[in-house]
C-alpha positions in Angstrom: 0.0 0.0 0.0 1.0 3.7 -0.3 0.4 5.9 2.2 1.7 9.9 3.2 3.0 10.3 6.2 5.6 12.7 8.6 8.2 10.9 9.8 12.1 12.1 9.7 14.8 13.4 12.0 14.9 16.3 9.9 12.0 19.0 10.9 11.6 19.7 7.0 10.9 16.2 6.5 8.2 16.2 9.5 6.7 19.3 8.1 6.5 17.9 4.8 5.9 14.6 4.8 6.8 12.0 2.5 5.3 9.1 0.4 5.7 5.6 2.3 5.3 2.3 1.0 4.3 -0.9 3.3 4.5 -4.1 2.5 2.0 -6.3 5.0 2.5 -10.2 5.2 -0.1 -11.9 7.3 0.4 -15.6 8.9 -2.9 -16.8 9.2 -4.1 -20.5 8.3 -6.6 -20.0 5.7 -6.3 -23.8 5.1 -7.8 -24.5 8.5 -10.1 -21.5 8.6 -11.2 -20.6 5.3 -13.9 -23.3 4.9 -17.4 -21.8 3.7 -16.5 -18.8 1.5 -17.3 -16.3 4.3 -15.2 -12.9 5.4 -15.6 -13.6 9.2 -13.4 -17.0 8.5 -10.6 -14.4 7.7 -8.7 -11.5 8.1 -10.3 -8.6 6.3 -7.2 -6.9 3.9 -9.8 -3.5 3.8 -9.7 -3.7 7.8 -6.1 -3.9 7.7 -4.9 -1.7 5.1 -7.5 1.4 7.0 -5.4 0.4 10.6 -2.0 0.9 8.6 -3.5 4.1 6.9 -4.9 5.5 9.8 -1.7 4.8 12.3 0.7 6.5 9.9 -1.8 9.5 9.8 -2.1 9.3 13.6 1.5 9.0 14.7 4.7 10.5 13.4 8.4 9.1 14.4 12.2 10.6 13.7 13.0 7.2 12.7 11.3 4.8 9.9 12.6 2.1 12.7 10.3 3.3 15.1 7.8 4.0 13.2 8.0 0.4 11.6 8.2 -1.4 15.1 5.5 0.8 16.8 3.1 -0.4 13.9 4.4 -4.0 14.1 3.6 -4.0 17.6 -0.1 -2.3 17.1 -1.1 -4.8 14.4 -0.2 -8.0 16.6 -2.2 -6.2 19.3 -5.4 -5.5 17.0 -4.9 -8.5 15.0 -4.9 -11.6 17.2 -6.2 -14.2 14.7 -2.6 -13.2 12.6 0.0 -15.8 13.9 2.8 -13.4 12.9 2.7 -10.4 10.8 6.1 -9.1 9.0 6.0 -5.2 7.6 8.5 -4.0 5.0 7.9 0.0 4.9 10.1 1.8 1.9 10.5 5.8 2.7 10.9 8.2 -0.4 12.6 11.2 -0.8 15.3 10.8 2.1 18.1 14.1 2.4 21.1 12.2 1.8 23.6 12.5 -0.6 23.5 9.6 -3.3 22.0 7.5 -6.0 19.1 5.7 -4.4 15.3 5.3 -4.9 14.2 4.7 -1.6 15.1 3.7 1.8 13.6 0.4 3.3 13.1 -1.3 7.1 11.8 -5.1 7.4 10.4 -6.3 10.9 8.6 -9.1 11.8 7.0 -11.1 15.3 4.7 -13.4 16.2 2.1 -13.3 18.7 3.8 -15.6 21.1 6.9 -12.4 21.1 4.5 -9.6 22.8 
């Protein structure tokens, strides 16, 4: 998903803003619980995707690490059917000197890590 948010250590950056991009990876059996064609059996992606959405809008970090772990950690919390949920967020438009597209964070955990 893409999503706007202020996060940077620079206060230009926090003013500004900058496009994110987040990767979400669900663990969730839908062998074992998808069984009868029916939403409640699983996660709902438009549930999830308006969470991310609304955090980033919400909350705003000096580093993408934070920002990446603090969302890890509310997803596990408001998602307890997800066995473990890994988040890749991509941040555009950094102030550093070099040849780069983007910068990029991966964290993961499981529910049995809170």
């Amino acid at each position: 998903m893409v999503a706007y948010g202020h996060n940077g250590v620079y206060p230009e950056e926090r003013k500004l803003g900058q496009k994110l991009e987040i990767d979400v990876e669900l663990n969730y059996p839908i062998e074992q619980k998808v069984q009868h064609d029916e939403l409640d059996e699983t996660i709902s992606y438009a549930d999830v995707y308006h969470s991310i959405q609304q955090f980033i809008e919400q909350h705003s970090y000096k580093l993408i690490e934070s920002l990446a772990n603090h969302l890890l950690h509310y997803l596990l919390t408001s998602y307890r059917e997800a066995k473990g949920i890994k988040l890749r967020i991509r941040k555009y438009g950094v102030p550093m000197a070099g040849a780069y597209d983007n910068v990029e964070i991966e964290v993961g955990g499981k529910q049995d890590e809170e």
